[in-house]
N, C-alpha and C positions, 0 to 999 in steps of 0.2 A: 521596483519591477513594474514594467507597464501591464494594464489589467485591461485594453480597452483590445476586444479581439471579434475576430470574425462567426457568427453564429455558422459558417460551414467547417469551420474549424473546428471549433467545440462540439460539432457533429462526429465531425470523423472521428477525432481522437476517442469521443466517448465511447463509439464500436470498437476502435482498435483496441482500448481498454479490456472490452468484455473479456476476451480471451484470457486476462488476469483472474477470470473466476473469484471480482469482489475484492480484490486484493490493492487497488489501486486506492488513494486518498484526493478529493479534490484541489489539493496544491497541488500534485503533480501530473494531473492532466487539464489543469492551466498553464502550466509552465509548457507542455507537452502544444497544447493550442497555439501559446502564444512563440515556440518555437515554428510549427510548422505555417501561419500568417508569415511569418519571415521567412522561411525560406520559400514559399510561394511568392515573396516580394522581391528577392534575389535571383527566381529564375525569371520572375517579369522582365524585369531586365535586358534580360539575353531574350526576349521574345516568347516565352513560351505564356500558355494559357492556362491559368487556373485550374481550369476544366476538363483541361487536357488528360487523358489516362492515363498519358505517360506518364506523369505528376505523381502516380498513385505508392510511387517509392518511398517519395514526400514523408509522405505519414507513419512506416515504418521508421523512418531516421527518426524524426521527432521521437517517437514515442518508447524507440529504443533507447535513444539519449539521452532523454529525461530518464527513464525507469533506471537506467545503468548508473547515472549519475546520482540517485538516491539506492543502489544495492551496494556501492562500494565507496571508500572513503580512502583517502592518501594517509595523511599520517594517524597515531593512535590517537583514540580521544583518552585522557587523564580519566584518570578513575573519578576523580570528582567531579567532571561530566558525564559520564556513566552514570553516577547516583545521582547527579542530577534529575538525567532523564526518564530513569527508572523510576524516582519518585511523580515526575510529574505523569509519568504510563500509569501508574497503581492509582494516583489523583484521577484520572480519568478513566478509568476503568471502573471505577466508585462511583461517577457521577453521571454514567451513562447508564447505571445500576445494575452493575455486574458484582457478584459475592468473589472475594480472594479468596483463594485458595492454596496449599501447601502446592509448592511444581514437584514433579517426579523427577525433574531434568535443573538443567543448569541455565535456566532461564530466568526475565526481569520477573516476571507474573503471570501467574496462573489464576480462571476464574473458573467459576461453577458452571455449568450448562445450565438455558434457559428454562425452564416448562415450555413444552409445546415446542420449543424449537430440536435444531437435528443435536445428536446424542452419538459420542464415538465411544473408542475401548472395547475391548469386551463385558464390561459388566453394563454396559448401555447409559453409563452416568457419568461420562468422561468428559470434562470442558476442554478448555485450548490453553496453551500455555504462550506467553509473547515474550520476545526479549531484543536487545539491541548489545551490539558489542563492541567491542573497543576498534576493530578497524572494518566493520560494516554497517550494513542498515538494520532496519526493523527484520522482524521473522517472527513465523506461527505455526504452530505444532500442536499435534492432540496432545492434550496435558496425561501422557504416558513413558516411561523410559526408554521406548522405540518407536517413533513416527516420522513420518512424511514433512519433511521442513520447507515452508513457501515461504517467500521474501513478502515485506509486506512494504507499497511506498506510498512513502510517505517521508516530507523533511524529519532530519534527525537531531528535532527542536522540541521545544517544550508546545508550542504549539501543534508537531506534527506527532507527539506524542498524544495529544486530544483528537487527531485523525484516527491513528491508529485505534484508541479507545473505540472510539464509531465503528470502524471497521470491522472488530472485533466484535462487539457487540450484533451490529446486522450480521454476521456472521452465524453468531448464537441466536438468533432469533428467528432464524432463515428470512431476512429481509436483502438479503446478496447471496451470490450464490455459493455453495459449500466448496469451497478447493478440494475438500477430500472425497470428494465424490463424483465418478464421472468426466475425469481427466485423462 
Protein backbone atom coordinates (compact mmCIF):
# COMPACT_ATOMS: atom_id res chain seq x y z
CA UNK A 1 0.00 0.00 0.00
CA UNK A 2 1.41 3.46 -0.87
CA UNK A 3 1.78 5.75 2.33
CA UNK A 4 3.07 8.87 0.63
CA UNK A 5 -0.09 11.22 0.66
CA UNK A 6 -1.28 14.76 0.59
CA UNK A 7 -1.32 16.74 3.97
CA UNK A 8 -4.88 18.38 2.60
CA UNK A 9 -6.09 14.96 2.46
CA UNK A 10 -5.23 13.71 5.76
CA UNK A 11 -6.91 17.06 6.70
CA UNK A 12 -10.08 16.42 5.35
CA UNK A 13 -10.62 13.00 5.90
CA UNK A 14 -9.64 13.61 9.66
CA UNK A 15 -12.91 16.06 9.97
CA UNK A 16 -14.93 13.85 7.99
CA UNK A 17 -13.93 11.17 10.41
CA UNK A 18 -15.02 13.15 13.50
CA UNK A 19 -18.54 12.46 12.78
CA UNK A 20 -17.57 8.74 13.77
CA UNK A 21 -17.59 10.06 17.55
CA UNK A 22 -13.70 8.38 17.98
CA UNK A 23 -14.74 5.32 16.34
CA UNK A 24 -12.44 5.37 13.49
CA UNK A 25 -8.56 3.60 13.70
CA UNK A 26 -5.63 5.33 11.81
CA UNK A 27 -5.50 2.54 9.06
CA UNK A 28 -8.49 3.35 7.92
CA UNK A 29 -8.28 7.11 7.44
CA UNK A 30 -5.02 6.44 5.63
CA UNK A 31 -6.59 4.25 3.36
CA UNK A 32 -9.57 6.75 3.38
CA UNK A 33 -6.56 9.81 2.44
CA UNK A 34 -4.83 7.89 0.29
CA UNK A 35 -8.25 6.96 -1.53
CA UNK A 36 -9.45 10.41 -1.97
CA UNK A 37 -5.31 11.96 -3.46
CA UNK A 38 -6.65 9.65 -6.11
CA UNK A 39 -9.63 10.29 -6.94
CA UNK A 40 -8.70 14.03 -6.89
CA UNK A 41 -5.82 12.74 -9.38
CA UNK A 42 -8.64 11.20 -11.61
CA UNK A 43 -10.73 14.16 -11.85
CA UNK A 44 -7.47 16.24 -12.67
CA UNK A 45 -7.54 14.65 -15.52
CA UNK A 46 -10.91 15.59 -16.92
CA UNK A 47 -9.80 19.16 -15.90
CA UNK A 48 -11.20 19.70 -12.69
CA UNK A 49 -9.44 21.58 -9.70
CA UNK A 50 -8.58 20.29 -6.36
CA UNK A 51 -9.93 23.29 -4.87
CA UNK A 52 -12.70 23.15 -6.53
CA UNK A 53 -16.09 22.78 -4.14
CA UNK A 54 -17.53 20.83 -6.48
CA UNK A 55 -14.83 18.17 -5.33
CA UNK A 56 -16.20 18.37 -1.89
CA UNK A 57 -18.33 14.90 -2.81
CA UNK A 58 -14.71 13.63 -3.06
CA UNK A 59 -14.34 13.04 0.38
CA UNK A 60 -17.58 11.53 1.27
CA UNK A 61 -16.89 8.54 -1.39
CA UNK A 62 -13.47 8.02 0.06
CA UNK A 63 -14.49 7.95 3.38
CA UNK A 64 -17.61 6.01 2.92
CA UNK A 65 -15.76 3.41 1.00
CA UNK A 66 -13.09 2.88 3.19
CA UNK A 67 -15.43 2.70 6.39
CA UNK A 68 -17.96 0.28 4.40
CA UNK A 69 -15.14 -1.75 3.34
CA UNK A 70 -14.00 -2.43 7.03
CA UNK A 71 -17.98 -2.80 8.45
CA UNK A 72 -18.65 -5.73 6.14
CA UNK A 73 -16.98 -8.68 4.80
CA UNK A 74 -17.86 -11.26 1.93
CA UNK A 75 -17.23 -14.63 2.82
CA UNK A 76 -17.35 -16.10 6.62
CA UNK A 77 -14.15 -15.82 8.58
CA UNK A 78 -13.37 -19.75 10.15
CA UNK A 79 -13.83 -19.84 13.56
CA UNK A 80 -10.00 -20.15 13.98
CA UNK A 81 -9.75 -16.61 12.64
CA UNK A 82 -12.16 -15.48 14.86
CA UNK A 83 -10.18 -16.84 17.89
CA UNK A 84 -7.49 -15.74 16.24
CA UNK A 85 -8.51 -12.26 16.33
CA UNK A 86 -10.20 -12.34 19.46
CA UNK A 87 -7.15 -13.25 21.14
CA UNK A 88 -5.00 -10.84 19.63
CA UNK A 89 -8.32 -7.85 20.86
CA UNK A 90 -8.01 -9.30 24.73
CA UNK A 91 -3.79 -9.08 23.95
CA UNK A 92 -4.40 -5.56 23.39
CA UNK A 93 -6.89 -4.49 25.43
CA UNK A 94 -4.25 -5.71 28.33
CA UNK A 95 -1.54 -3.85 26.99
CA UNK A 96 -3.22 -0.68 26.59
CA UNK A 97 -4.11 -1.34 30.32
CA UNK A 98 -7.59 -2.09 30.19
CA UNK A 99 -8.89 -4.96 33.24
CA UNK A 100 -11.11 -7.92 31.39
CA UNK A 101 -14.11 -8.39 32.30
CA UNK A 102 -16.97 -11.08 32.27
CA UNK A 103 -19.50 -9.63 28.83
CA UNK A 104 -23.11 -9.69 29.63
CA UNK A 105 -23.62 -10.17 25.70
CA UNK A 106 -22.21 -12.35 23.06
CA UNK A 107 -19.14 -10.42 22.45
CA UNK A 108 -15.02 -11.01 21.91
CA UNK A 109 -14.26 -8.85 25.31
CA UNK A 110 -15.40 -6.76 27.75
CA UNK A 111 -13.25 -4.32 30.03
CA UNK A 112 -13.72 -2.48 33.28
CA UNK A 113 -14.27 1.29 32.98
CA UNK A 114 -11.52 3.69 33.56
CA UNK A 115 -11.21 6.08 37.01
CA UNK A 116 -11.91 9.35 36.06
CA UNK A 117 -13.15 8.44 32.76
CA UNK A 118 -17.14 8.38 31.50
CA UNK A 119 -19.06 5.43 33.21
CA UNK A 120 -22.43 3.73 31.50
CA UNK A 121 -25.24 1.31 32.99
CA UNK A 122 -27.27 2.10 35.36
CA UNK A 123 -25.15 1.32 38.29
CA UNK A 124 -22.56 3.94 36.89
CA UNK A 125 -19.71 1.20 36.69
CA UNK A 126 -20.41 -0.26 33.38
CA UNK A 127 -17.24 -0.63 30.76
CA UNK A 128 -17.76 -1.44 27.02
CA UNK A 129 -17.78 -4.59 25.56
CA UNK A 130 -16.01 -5.21 21.75
CA UNK A 131 -16.40 -7.96 19.46
CA UNK A 132 -15.81 -8.99 15.85
CA UNK A 133 -17.71 -11.69 13.82
CA UNK A 134 -17.61 -14.12 11.42
CA UNK A 135 -19.04 -12.12 8.37
CA UNK A 136 -18.48 -8.47 9.78
CA UNK A 137 -16.15 -5.88 11.36
CA UNK A 138 -15.30 -4.75 14.74
CA UNK A 139 -18.19 -3.28 17.12
CA UNK A 140 -18.70 -1.76 20.68
CA UNK A 141 -21.30 -1.68 23.04
CA UNK A 142 -21.87 -0.72 26.84
CA UNK A 143 -20.86 -4.05 28.46
CA UNK A 144 -24.73 -4.55 29.41
CA UNK A 145 -27.52 -7.06 27.83
CA UNK A 146 -29.06 -4.03 25.99
CA UNK A 147 -27.10 -1.40 24.34
CA UNK A 148 -26.56 0.86 21.47
CA UNK A 149 -23.99 -1.06 19.01
CA UNK A 150 -21.29 1.20 16.94
CA UNK A 151 -19.06 -0.30 14.30
CA UNK A 152 -15.85 0.23 15.13
CA UNK A 153 -13.02 0.57 11.89
CA UNK A 154 -10.61 -0.67 11.97
CA UNK A 155 -8.66 -3.59 9.59
CA UNK A 156 -9.89 -7.09 10.78
CA UNK A 157 -6.21 -8.10 11.44
CA UNK A 158 -4.29 -8.76 14.20
CA UNK A 159 -2.77 -5.57 13.87
CA UNK A 160 -6.09 -3.63 13.57
CA UNK A 161 -7.20 -5.48 16.60
CA UNK A 162 -4.25 -3.21 18.55
CA UNK A 163 -6.29 -0.28 16.75
CA UNK A 164 -9.20 -1.11 18.14
CA UNK A 165 -7.62 -1.85 21.71
CA UNK A 166 -6.53 2.11 21.42
CA UNK A 167 -9.85 3.01 20.45
CA UNK A 168 -11.42 1.47 23.02
CA UNK A 169 -9.39 2.53 25.53
CA UNK A 170 -9.33 6.50 24.61
CA UNK A 171 -12.83 5.82 24.68
CA UNK A 172 -12.64 4.72 28.52
CA UNK A 173 -10.52 7.31 29.29
CA UNK A 174 -12.51 10.14 27.66
CA UNK A 175 -9.39 11.02 25.31
CA UNK A 176 -12.03 10.46 21.96
CA UNK A 177 -15.26 11.17 22.11
CA UNK A 178 -18.17 9.04 23.81
CA UNK A 179 -20.38 7.39 20.93
CA UNK A 180 -22.97 7.08 23.52
CA UNK A 181 -23.45 10.45 24.30
CA UNK A 182 -24.76 13.12 22.23
CA UNK A 183 -25.51 11.40 19.01
Amino acid sequence: MRTALSPQSTAVVTRAYERLAGLCGPTVQLEAALLLDDLYAATAKHGHERTSTDLGWLVTAATEATSSKHRHRGPNRSVAELQQLTKALTTGLTEAGLVLTLSAGRTGAAVEPLSGGPVWGGNGRTGLAVGIYLNGGWDVMVNQPQSRVFSLYAPATEAGAREVAEIVHGNLSGDRPDPFRGR
